[in-house]
KEVOTOR-780843 format. One line per 2 residues: their letters; for each residue x negated, y negated, z of N, C-alpha, C. Coordinates in steps of 0.05 Angstrom, whole numbers, plus 5000, padded with zeros to 4 digits. Example, Ala and Ser with C-alpha at 12.3 -4.5 7.8 and 13.67 -1.06 7.14 Angstrom:
! residues 2
as	4736:5114:5156:4754:5090:5156:4736:5066:5156 ~ 4743:5045:5142:4727:5021:5143:4742:4999:5157
END
This chain:
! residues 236
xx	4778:5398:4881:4797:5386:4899:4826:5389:4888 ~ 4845:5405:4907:4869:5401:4896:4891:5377:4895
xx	4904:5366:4882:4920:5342:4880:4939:5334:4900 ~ 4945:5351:4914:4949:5350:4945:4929:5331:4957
xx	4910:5349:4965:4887:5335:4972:4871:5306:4968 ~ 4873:5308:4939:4871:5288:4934:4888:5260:4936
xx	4916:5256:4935:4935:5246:4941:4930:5231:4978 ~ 4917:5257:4982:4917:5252:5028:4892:5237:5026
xx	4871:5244:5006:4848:5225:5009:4850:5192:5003 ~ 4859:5203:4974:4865:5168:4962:4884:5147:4972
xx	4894:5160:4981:4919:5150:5006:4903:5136:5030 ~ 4884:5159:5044:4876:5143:5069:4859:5125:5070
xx	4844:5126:5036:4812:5110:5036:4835:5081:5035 ~ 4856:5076:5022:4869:5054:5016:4876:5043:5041
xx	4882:5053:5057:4896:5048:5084:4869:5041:5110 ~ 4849:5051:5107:4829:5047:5111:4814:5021:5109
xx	4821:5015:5084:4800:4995:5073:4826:4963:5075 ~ 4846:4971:5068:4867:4956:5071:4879:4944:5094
xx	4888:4965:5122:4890:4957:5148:4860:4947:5163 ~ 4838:4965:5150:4806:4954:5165:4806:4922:5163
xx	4814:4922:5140:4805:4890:5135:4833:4870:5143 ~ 4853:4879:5148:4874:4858:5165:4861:4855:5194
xx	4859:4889:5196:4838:4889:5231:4828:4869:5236 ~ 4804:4861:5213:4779:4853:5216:4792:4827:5223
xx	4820:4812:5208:4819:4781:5208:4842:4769:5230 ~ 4852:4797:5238:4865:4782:5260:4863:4793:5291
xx	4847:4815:5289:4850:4810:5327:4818:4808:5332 ~ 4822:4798:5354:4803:4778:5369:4772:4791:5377
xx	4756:4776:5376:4720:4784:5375:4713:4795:5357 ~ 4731:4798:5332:4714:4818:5307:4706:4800:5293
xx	4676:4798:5282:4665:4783:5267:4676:4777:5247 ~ 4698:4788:5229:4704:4769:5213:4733:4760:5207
xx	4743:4756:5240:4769:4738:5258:4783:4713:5241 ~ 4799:4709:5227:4809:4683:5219:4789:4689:5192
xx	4784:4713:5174:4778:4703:5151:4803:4699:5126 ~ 4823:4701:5139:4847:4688:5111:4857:4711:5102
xx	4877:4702:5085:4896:4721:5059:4876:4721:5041 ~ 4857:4714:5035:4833:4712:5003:4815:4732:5022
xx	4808:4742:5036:4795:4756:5047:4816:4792:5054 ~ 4839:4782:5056:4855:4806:5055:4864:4820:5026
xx	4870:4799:5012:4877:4811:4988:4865:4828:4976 ~ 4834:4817:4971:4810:4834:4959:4796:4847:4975
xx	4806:4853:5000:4807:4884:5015:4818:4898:5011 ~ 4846:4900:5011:4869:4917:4999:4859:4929:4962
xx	4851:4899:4947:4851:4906:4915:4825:4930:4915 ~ 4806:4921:4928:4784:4938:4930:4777:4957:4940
xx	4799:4964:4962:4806:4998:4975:4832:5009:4955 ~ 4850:4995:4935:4856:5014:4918:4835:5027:4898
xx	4820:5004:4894:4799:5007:4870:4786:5028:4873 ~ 4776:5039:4900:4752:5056:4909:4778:5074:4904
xx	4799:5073:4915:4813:5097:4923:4822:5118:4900 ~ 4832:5098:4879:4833:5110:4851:4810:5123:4843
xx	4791:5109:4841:4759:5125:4830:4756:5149:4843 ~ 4762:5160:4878:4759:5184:4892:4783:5206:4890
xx	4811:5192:4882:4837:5212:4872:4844:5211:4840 ~ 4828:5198:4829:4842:5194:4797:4828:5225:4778
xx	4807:5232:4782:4802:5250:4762:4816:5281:4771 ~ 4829:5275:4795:4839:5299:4811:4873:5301:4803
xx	4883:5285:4817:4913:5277:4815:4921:5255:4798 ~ 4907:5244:4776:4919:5216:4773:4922:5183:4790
xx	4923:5200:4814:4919:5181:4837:4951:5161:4830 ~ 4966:5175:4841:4985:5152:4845:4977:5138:4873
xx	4984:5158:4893:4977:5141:4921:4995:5121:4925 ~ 5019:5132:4916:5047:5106:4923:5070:5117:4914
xx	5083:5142:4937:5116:5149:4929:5133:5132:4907 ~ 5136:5103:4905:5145:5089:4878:5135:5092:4850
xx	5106:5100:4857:5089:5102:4828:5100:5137:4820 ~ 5102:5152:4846:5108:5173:4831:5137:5181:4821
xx	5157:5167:4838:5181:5178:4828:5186:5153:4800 ~ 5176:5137:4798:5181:5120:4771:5166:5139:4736
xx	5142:5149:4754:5125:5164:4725:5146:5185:4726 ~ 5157:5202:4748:5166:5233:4750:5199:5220:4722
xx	5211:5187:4727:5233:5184:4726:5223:5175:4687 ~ 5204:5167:4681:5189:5163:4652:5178:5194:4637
xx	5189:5216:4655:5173:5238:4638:5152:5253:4641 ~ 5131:5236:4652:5111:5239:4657:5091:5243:4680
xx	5113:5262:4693:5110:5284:4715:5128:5284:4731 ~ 5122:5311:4737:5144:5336:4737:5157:5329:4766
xx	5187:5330:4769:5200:5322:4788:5194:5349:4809 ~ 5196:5367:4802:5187:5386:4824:5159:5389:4841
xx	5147:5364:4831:5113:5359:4847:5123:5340:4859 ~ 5142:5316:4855:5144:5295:4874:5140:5297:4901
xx	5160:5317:4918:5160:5321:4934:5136:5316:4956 ~ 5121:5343:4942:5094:5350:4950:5072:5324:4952
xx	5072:5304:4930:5056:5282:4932:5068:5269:4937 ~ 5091:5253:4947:5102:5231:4971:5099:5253:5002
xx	5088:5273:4999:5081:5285:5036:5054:5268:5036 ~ 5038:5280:5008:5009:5279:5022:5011:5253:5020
xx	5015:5234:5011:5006:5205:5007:5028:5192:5044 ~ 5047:5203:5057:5052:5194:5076:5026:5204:5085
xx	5026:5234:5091:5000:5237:5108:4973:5226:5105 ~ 4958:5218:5080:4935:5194:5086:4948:5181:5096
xx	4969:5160:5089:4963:5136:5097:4967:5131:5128 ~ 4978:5148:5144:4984:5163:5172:4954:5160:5188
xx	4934:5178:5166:4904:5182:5180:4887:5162:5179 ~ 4897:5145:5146:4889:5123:5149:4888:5100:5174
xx	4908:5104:5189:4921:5081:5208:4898:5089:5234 ~ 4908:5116:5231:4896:5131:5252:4868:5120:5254
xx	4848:5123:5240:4821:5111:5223:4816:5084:5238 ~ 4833:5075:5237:4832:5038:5236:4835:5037:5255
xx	4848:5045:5276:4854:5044:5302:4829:5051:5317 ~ 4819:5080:5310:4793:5084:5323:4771:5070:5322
xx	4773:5053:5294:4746:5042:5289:4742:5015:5305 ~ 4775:5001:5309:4775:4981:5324:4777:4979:5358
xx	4776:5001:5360:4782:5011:5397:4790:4983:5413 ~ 4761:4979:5419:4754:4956:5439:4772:4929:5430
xx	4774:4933:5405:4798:4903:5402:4832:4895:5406 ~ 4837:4913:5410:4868:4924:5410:4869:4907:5439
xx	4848:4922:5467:4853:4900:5490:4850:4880:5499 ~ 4829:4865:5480:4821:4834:5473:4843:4825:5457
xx	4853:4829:5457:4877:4813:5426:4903:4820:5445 ~ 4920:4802:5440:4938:4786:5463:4968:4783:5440
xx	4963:4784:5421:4995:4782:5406:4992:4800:5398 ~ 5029:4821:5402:5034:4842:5390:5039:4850:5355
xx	5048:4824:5346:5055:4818:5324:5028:4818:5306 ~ 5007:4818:5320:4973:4820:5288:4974:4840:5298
xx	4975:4857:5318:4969:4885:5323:4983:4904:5296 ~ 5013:4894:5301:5030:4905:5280:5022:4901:5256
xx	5013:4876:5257:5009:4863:5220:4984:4891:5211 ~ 4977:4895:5233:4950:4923:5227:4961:4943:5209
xx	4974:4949:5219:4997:4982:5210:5016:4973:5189 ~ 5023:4952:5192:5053:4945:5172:5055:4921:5159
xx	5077:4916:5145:5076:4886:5128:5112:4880:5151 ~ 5109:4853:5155:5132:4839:5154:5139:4812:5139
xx	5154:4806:5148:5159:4777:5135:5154:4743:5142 ~ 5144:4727:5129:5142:4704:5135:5164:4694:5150
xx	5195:4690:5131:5210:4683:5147:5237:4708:5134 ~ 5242:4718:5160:5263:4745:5166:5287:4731:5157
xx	5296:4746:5128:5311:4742:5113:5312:4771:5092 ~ 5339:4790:5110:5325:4817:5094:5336:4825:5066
xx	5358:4812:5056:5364:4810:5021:5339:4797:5011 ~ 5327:4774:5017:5309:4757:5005:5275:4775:5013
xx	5275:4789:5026:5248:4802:5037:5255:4831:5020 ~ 5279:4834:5009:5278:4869:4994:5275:4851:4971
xx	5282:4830:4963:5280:4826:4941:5253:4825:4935 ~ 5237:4815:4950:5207:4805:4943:5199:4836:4942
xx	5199:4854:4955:5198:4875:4952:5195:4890:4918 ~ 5224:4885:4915:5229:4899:4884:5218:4880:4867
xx	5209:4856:4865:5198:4840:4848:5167:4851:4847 ~ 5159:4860:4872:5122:4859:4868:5118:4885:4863
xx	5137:4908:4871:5133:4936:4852:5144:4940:4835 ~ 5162:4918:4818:5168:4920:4790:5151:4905:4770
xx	5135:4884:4782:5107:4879:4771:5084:4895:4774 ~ 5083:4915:4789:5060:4933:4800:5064:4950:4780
xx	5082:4969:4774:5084:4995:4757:5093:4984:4727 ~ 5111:4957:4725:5101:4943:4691:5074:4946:4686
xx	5062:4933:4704:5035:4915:4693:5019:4951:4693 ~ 5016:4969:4711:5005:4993:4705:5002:5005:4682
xx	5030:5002:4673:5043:5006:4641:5028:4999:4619 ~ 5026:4975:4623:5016:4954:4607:4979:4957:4605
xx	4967:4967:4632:4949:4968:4631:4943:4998:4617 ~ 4965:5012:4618:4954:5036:4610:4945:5039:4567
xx	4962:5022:4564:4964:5014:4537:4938:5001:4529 ~ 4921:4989:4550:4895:4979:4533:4878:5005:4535
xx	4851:4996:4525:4827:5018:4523:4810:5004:4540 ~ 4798:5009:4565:4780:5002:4579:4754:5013:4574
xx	4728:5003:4577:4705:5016:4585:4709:5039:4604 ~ 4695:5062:4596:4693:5087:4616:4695:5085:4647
xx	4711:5088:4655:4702:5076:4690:4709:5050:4700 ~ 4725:5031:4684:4724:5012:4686:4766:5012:4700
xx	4777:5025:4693:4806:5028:4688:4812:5017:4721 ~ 4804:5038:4742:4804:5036:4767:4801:5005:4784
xx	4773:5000:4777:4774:4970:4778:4791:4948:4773 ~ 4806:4950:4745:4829:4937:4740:4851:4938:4756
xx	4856:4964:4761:4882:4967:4776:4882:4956:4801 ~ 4850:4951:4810:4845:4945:4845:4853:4914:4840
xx	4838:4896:4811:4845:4868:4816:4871:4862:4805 ~ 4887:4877:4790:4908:4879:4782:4930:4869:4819
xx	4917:4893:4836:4928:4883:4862:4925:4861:4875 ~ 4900:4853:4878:4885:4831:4885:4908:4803:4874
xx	4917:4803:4848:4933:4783:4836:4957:4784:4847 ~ 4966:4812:4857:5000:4815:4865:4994:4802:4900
xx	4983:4806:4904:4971:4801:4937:4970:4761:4934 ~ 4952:4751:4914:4947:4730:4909:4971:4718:4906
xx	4991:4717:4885:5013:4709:4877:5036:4714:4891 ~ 5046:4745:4898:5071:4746:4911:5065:4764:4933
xx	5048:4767:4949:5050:4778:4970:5059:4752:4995 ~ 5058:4727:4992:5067:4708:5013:5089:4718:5026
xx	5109:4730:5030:5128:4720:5030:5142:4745:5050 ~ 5125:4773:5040:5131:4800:5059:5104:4806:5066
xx	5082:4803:5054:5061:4816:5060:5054:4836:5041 ~ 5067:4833:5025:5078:4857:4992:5064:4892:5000
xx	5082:4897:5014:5075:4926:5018:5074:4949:4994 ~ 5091:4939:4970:5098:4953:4950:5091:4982:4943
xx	5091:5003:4964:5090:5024:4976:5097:5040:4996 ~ 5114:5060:4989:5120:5058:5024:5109:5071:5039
xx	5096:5090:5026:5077:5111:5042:5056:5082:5060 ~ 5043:5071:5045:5030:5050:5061:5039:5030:5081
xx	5066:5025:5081:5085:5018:5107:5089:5042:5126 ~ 5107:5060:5119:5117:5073:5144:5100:5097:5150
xx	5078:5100:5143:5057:5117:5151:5049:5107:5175 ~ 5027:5085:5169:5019:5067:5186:5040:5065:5217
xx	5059:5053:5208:5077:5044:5219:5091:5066:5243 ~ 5098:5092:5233:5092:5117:5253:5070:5112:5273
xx	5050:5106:5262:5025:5106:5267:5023:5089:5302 ~ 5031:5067:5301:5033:5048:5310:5059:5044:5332
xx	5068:5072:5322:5096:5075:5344:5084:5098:5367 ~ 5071:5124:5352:5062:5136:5368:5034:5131:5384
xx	5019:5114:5369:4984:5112:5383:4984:5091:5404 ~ 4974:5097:5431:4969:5096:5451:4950:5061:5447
xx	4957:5043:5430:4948:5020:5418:4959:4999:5453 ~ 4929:4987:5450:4931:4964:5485:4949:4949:5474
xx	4967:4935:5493:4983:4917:5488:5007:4908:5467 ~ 5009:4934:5454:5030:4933:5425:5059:4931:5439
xx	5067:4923:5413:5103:4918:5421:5113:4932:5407 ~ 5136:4927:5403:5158:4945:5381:5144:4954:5355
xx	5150:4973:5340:5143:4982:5319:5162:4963:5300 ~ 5183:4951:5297:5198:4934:5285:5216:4946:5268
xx	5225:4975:5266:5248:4995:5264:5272:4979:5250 ~ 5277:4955:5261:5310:4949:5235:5292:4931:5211
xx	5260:4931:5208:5257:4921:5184:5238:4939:5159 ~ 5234:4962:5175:5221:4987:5172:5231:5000:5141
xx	5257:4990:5138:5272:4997:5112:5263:4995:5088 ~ 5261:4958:5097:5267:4942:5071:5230:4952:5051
xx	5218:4960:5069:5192:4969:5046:5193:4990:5040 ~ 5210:5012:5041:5212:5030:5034:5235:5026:5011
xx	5247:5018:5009:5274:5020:4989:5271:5000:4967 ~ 5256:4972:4977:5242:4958:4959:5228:4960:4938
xx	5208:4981:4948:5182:4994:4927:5198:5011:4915 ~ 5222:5021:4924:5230:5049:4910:5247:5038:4891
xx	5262:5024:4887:5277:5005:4875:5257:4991:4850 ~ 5246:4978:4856:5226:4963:4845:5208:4976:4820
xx	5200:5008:4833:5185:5018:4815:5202:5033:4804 ~ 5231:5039:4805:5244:5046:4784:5254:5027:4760
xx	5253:5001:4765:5263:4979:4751:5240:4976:4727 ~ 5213:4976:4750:5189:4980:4725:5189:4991:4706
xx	5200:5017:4707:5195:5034:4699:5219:5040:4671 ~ 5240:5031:4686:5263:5032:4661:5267:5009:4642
xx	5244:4983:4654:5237:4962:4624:5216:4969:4611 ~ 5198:4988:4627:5167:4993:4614:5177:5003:4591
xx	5206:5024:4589:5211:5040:4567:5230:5028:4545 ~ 5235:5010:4567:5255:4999:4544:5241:4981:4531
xx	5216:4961:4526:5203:4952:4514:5183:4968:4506 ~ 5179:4990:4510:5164:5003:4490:5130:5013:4501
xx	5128:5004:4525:5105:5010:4544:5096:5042:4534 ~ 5127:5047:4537:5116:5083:4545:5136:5102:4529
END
């Protein structure tokens, strides 16, 4: 598999497993309707988990434009590939959406607020405050690509690394995702989010375009910050 490739896979299984399971808890007749943020988080931690294990021996598996321009900005890969892997990782997470949509068909016209439709495809905010919503932003992908750092520095059991990184999420989700929905990616916002502007989805509203930004420039911000304390303490 080429790293392209792999990038579009590990991208979509995330988006997949990540929007499946918002699917699942907020629009209406799906069996598992109103199961919570503790039920989302460790959907998200556990579709990175899988997703790393299916793009990591290929590409490294960033699977997050921030993760790669912060490693490309540490050395540790080559700025002339960036390009190429922030396409493919928009494009999973694009098919991803795509995915989720099909799988949920029949619920899109049972479900009556536009706003969980959206919450499907995209992260917004608790309360719309967009300095205080970029900030949460750059705080949860400057803990995302530290703590990476940091994790890269231990020695795991064989096979085990992946897993970490999924509950590694699970805790960012747990702790500081309140507040945006911690997209800390942007391929995984405005993929989707395309997604959700163009697909023919029952009863959707606005795609939400003036807040469409702040997760993109957040994570990008964020995982450069990571990245320039990871070195300056000595991570890397």
């Amino acid at each position: 598999m080429t790293p392209f490739l792999a990038e579009v896979i590990g991208t979509m299984l995330i988006i997949i497993f990540g929007g499946g399971v918002v699917a699942g808890c907020v629009l209406k007749k799906s069996k598992s309707e109103n199961s919570g943020w503790i039920v989302i988080t460790f959907g998200w931690g556990l579709g990175v988990a899988m997703a790393v294990y299916a793009a990591g021996p290929f590409s490294g598996a960033h699977l997050n434009p921030a993760v790669t321009i912060a490693l490309a900005y540490l050395g540790k890969f080559p700025w002339s590939n960036v390009p190429a892997y922030i396409l493919a990782q928009f494009i999973g997470a694009f098919l991803g959406a795509l995915i989720v949509w099909l799988h949920y068909l029949p619920h899109w016209a049972a479900s009556d607020d536009p706003g969980a439709k959206l919450a499907v495809f995209s992260t917004g905010p608790a309360i719309r405050n967009l300095p205080a919503n970029l900030l949460s932003e750059i705080i949860g992908t400057f803990i995302l690509v530290l703590g990476i750092m940091a994790l890269g520095a231990n020695k795991f059991t064989e096979g085990l690394n992946p897993f970490i990184v999924g509950m590694f999420i699970v805790a960012i989700g747990l702790s500081l995702g309140g507040p945006t929905g911690y997209a800390i990616n942007p391929a995984r916002d405005l993929g989707p989010r395309i997604a959700h502007f163009v697909l023919p989805i029952a009863g959707k509203g606005d795609s939400d375009w003036g807040y469409a930004w702040v997760p993109v420039v957040g994570p990008v911000l964020g995982g450069l910050l990571g990245a320039i304390v990871s070195k300056a303490v000595g991570l890397v």
